[in-house]
C-alpha positions, 0 to 999 in steps of 0.5 A: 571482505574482512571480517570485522566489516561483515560483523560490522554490517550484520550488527548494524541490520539487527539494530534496524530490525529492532527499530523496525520492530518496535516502531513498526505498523502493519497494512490493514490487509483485512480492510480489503474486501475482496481478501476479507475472508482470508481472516477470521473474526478477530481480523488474525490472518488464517495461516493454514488456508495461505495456499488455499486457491482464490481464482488462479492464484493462492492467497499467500501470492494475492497478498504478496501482490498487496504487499509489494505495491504497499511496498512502493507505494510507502515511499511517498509523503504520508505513509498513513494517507497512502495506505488508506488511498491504496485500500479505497482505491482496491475496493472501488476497483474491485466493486467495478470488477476490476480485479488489480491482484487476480488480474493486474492487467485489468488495471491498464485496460481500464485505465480511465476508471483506475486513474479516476478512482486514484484522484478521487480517492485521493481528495478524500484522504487529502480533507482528511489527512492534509490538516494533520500532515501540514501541522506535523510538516510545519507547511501548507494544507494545499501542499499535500499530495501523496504523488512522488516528486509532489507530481500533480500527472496521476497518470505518470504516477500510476503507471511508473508506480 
């Protein structure tokens, strides 16, 4: 590859990294219950306890796991509304022992609770955000769904998800 492309190509990932930077938005790790005592009181992550082991996992893997199915979960229509449900719906997982990041395959084998808790979560998040994201989007209230492909299967989305 010439040298003026690679230069080219590293430019251009600095300038997306600046935007990313400046426009950027953290997931509101700390408002996920089972993780809360990864902070301190300020809601600042404690870095030197990351290796520290929670169950059969550290917490640097346990937030990874959030991390990542933030990560695929981000590609839908309201990145703020999708946050929120993926924070309710691990919390209500959790507090029906339903432990999605210690032990994923618990979500498969209580499926029915899981795809229950999404769509209930995700009603309430729509009173709340489809008002805002229909005004931002020039559309309808009743077209919000944070489902990809405006996919009304919670089940096809949960699990390819």
């Amino acid at each position: 590859m010439p040298l003026d492309i690679i230069k080219q190509e590293q430019e251009f990932l600095i300038t997306i990294a600046k935007i990313g930077r400046k426009y950027g938005a953290k997931p509101d790790i700390h408002l996920i219950e089972p993780f809360n005592h990864f902070f301190d009181n300020n809601k600042n992550l404690i870095i030197q306890e990351l290796d520290k082991q929670d169950g059969p996992w550290t917490r640097r893997e346990l937030i990874a796991r959030f991390l990542l199915l933030n990560a695929v979960l981000d590609q839908g229509p309201d990145i703020e509304g999708l946050r929120q449900m993926l924070i309710k719906v691990t919390n209500e997982l959790y507090k029906k022992e339903i432990r999605i990041f210690h032990r994923p395959l618990d979500f498969f084998k209580e499926l029915n609770i899981s795809i229950d808790k999404i769509c209930t979560v995700h009603e309430g998040v729509k009173k709340v955000h489809a008002p805002i994201w229909a005004k931002e989007n020039q559309s309808n209230p009743e077209k919000y769904n944070l489902f990809m492909n405006n996919s009304k299967q919670v089940l096809n989305y949960a699990v390819f998800r």
